[in-house]
N, CA, C and O atoms as a DFTB+ gen file, in Angstrom:
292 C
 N C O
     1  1       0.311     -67.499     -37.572
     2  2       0.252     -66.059     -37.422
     3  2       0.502     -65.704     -35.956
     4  3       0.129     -66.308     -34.950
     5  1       1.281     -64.488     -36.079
     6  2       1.410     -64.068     -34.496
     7  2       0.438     -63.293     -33.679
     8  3       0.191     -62.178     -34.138
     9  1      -0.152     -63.606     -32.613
    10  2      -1.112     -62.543     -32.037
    11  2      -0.563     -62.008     -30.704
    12  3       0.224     -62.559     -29.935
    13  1      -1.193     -60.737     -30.601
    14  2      -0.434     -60.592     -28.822
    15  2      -1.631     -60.439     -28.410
    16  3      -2.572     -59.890     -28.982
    17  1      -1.561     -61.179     -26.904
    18  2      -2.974     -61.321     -26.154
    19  2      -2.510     -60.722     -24.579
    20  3      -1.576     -61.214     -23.946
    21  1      -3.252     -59.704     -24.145
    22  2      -3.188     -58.776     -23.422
    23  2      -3.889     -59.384     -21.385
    24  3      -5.050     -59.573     -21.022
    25  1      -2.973     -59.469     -20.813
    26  2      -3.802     -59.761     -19.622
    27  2      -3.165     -58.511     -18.268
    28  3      -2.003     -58.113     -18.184
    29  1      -4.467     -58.069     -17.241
    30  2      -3.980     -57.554     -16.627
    31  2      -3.720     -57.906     -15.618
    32  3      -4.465     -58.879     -15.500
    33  1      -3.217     -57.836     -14.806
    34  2      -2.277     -58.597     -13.532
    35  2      -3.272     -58.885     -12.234
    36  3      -3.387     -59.877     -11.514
    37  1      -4.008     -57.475     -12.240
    38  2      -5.004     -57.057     -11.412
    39  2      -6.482     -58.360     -11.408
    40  3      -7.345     -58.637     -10.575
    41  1      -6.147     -58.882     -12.811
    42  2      -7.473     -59.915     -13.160
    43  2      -7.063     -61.363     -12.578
    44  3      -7.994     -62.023     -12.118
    45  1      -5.906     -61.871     -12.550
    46  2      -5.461     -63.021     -12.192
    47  2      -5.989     -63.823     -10.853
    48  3      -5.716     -65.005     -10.641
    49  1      -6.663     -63.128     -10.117
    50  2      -7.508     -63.548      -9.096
    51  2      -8.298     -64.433      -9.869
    52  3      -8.317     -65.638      -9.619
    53  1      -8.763     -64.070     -10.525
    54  2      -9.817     -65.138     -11.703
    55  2      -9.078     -66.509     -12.570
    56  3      -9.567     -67.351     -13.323
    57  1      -7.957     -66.322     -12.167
    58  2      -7.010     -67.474     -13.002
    59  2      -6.840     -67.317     -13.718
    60  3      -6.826     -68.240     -14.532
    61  1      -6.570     -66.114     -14.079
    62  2      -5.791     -66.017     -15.946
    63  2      -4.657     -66.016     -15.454
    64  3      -4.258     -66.373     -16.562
    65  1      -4.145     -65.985     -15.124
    66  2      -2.198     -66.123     -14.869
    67  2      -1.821     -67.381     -15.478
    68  3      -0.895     -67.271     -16.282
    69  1      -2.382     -68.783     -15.283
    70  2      -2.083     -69.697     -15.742
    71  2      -2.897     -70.043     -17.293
    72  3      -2.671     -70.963     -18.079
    73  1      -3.769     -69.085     -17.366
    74  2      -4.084     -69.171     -19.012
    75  2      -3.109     -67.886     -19.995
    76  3      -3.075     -67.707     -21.212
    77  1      -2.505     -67.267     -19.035
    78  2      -1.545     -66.468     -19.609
    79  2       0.001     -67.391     -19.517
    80  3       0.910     -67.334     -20.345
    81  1      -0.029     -68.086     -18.470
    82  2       1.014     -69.189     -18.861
    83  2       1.349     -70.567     -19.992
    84  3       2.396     -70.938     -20.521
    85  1       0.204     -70.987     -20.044
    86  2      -0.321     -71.928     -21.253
    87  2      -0.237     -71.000     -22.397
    88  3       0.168     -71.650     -23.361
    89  1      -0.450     -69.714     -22.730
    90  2      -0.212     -69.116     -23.678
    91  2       0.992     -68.692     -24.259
    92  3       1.256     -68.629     -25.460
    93  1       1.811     -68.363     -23.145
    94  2       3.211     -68.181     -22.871
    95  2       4.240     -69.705     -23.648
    96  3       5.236     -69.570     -24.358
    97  1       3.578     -71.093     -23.211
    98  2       3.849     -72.168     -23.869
    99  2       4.044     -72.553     -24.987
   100  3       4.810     -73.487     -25.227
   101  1       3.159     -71.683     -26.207
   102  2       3.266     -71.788     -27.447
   103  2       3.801     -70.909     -27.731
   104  3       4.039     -69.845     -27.160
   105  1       4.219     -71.623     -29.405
   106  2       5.131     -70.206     -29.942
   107  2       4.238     -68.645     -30.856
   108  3       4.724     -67.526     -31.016
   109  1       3.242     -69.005     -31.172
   110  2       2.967     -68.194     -31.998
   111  2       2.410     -67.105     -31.099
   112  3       2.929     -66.096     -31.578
   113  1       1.727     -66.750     -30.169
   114  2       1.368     -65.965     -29.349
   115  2       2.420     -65.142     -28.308
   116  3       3.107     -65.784     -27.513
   117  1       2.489     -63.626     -28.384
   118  2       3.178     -62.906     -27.248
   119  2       1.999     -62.976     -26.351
   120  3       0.825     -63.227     -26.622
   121  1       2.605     -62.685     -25.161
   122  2       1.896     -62.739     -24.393
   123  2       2.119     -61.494     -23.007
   124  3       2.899     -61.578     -22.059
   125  1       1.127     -60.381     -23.330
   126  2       1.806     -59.074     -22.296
   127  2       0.642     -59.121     -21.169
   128  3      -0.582     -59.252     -21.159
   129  1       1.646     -58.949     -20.259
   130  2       0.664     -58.509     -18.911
   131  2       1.339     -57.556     -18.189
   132  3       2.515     -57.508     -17.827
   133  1      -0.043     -56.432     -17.959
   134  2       0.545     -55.257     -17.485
   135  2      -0.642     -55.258     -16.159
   136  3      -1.564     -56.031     -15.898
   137  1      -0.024     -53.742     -15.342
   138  2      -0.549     -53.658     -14.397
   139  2      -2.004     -53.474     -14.714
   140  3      -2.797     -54.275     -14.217
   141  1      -2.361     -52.695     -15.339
   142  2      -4.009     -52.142     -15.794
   143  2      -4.664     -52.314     -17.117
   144  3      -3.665     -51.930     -17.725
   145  1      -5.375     -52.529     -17.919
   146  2      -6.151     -52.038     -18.904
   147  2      -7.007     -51.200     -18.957
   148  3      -7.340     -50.667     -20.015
   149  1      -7.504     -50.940     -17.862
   150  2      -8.649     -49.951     -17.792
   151  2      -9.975     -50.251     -18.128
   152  3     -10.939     -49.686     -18.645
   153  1      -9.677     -51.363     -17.641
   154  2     -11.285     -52.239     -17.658
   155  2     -11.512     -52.746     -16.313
   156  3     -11.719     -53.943     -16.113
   157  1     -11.472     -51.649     -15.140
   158  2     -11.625     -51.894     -13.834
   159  2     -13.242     -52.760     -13.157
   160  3     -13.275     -53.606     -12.264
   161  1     -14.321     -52.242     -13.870
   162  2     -15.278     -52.688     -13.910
   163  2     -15.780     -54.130     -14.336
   164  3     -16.895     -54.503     -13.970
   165  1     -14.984     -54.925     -15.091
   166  2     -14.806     -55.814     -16.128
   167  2     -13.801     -57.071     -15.348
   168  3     -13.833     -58.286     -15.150
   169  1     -13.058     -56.071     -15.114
   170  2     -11.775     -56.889     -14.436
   171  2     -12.371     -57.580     -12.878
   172  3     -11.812     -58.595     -12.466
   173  1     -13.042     -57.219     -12.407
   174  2     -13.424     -57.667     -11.314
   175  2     -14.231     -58.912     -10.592
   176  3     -14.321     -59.537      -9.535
   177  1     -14.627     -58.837     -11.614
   178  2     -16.489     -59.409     -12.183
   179  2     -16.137     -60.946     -13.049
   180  3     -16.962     -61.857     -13.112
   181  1     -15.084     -60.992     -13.530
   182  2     -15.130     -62.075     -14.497
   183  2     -13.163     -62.444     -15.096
   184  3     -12.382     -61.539     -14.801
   185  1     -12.655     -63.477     -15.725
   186  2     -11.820     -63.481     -16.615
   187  2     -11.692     -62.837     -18.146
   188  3     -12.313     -63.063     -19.185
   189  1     -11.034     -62.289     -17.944
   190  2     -11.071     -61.432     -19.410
   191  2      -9.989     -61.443     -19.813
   192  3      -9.243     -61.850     -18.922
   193  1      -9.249     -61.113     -21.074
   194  2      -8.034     -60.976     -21.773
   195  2      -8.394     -59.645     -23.402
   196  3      -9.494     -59.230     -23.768
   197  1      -7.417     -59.419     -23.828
   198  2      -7.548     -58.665     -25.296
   199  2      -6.653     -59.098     -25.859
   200  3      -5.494     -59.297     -25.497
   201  1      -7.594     -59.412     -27.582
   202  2      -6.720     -60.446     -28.493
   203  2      -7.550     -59.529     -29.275
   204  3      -8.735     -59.257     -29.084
   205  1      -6.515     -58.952     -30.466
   206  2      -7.001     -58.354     -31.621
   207  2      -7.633     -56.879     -31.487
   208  3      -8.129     -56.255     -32.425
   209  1      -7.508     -56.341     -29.884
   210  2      -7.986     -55.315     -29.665
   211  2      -9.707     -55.286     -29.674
   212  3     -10.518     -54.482     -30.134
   213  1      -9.847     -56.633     -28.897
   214  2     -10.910     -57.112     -28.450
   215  2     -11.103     -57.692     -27.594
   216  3     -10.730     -58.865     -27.549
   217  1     -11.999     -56.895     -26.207
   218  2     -11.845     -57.975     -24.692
   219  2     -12.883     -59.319     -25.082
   220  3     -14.015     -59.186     -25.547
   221  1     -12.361     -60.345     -24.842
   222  2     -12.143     -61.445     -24.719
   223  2     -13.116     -61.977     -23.214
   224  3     -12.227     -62.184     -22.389
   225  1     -14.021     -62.176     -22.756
   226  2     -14.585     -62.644     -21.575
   227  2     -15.384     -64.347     -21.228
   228  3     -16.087     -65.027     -21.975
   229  1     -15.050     -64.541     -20.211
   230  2     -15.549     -65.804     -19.910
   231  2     -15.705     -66.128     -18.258
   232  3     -15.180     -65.415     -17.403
   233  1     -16.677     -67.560     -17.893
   234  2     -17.100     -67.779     -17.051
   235  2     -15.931     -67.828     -16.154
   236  3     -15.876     -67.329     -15.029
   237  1     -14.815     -68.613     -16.890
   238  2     -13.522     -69.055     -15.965
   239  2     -12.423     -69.282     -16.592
   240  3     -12.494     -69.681     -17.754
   241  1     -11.314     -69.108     -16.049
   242  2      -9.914     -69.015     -16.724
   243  2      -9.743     -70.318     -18.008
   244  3      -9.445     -69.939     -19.141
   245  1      -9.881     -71.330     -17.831
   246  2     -10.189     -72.388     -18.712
   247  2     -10.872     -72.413     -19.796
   248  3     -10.435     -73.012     -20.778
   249  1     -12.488     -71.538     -19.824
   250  2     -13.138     -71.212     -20.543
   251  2     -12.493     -70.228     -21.492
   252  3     -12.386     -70.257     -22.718
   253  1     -12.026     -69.203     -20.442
   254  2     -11.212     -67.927     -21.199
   255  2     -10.212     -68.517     -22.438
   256  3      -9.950     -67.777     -23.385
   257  1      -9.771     -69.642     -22.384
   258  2      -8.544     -70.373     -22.560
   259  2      -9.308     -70.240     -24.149
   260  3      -9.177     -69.492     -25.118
   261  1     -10.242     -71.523     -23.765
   262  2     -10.853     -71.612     -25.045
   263  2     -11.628     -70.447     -26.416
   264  3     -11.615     -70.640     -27.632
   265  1     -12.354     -69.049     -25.502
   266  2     -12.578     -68.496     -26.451
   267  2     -11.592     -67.561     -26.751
   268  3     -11.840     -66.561     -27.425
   269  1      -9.925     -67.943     -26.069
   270  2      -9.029     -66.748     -26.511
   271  2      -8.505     -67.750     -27.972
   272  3      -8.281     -67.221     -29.061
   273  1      -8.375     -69.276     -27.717
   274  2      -7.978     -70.069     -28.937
   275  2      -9.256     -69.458     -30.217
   276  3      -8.993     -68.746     -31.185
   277  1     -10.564     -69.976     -29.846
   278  2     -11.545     -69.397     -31.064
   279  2     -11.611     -68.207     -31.220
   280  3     -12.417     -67.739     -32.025
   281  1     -10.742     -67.387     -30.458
   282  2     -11.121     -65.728     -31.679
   283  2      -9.421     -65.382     -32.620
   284  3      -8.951     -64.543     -33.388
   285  1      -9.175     -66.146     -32.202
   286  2      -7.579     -66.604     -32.916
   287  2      -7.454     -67.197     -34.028
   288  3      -6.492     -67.132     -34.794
   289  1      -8.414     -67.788     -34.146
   290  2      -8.402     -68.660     -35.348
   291  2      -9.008     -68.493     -36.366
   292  3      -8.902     -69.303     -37.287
């Protein structure tokens, strides 16, 4: 199944860029990154992503990795 998983550019300080790249790797996942989500508060503080129209949060980009695979599945 295809999912699109949402990262904002602004968050990548936290290392999602390269869990948005590993995502980018497989086929079944799009993968959009835009300038904002509007989770400025959120975004700052932690790694986050939206999969399913659900933010997605974790300790660290790696972690993120993993609960963006388990809410996918």
């Amino acid at each position: 199944m295809d999912y699109v998983i949402k990262f904002c550019e602004n968050n990548f300080v936290h290392g999602t860029g390269e869990t948005a790249r590993r995502l980018r790797e497989e086929d079944n996942y799009e993968v959009m990154i835009t300038s904002c989500l509007g989770n400025c508060s959120d975004c700052i503080d932690m790694p986050y992503a939206v999969v399913k129209d659900t933010l997605i949060y974790a300790d660290d980009a790696d972690s993120l990795y993993d609960e963006i695979m388990d809410a996918i599945d």
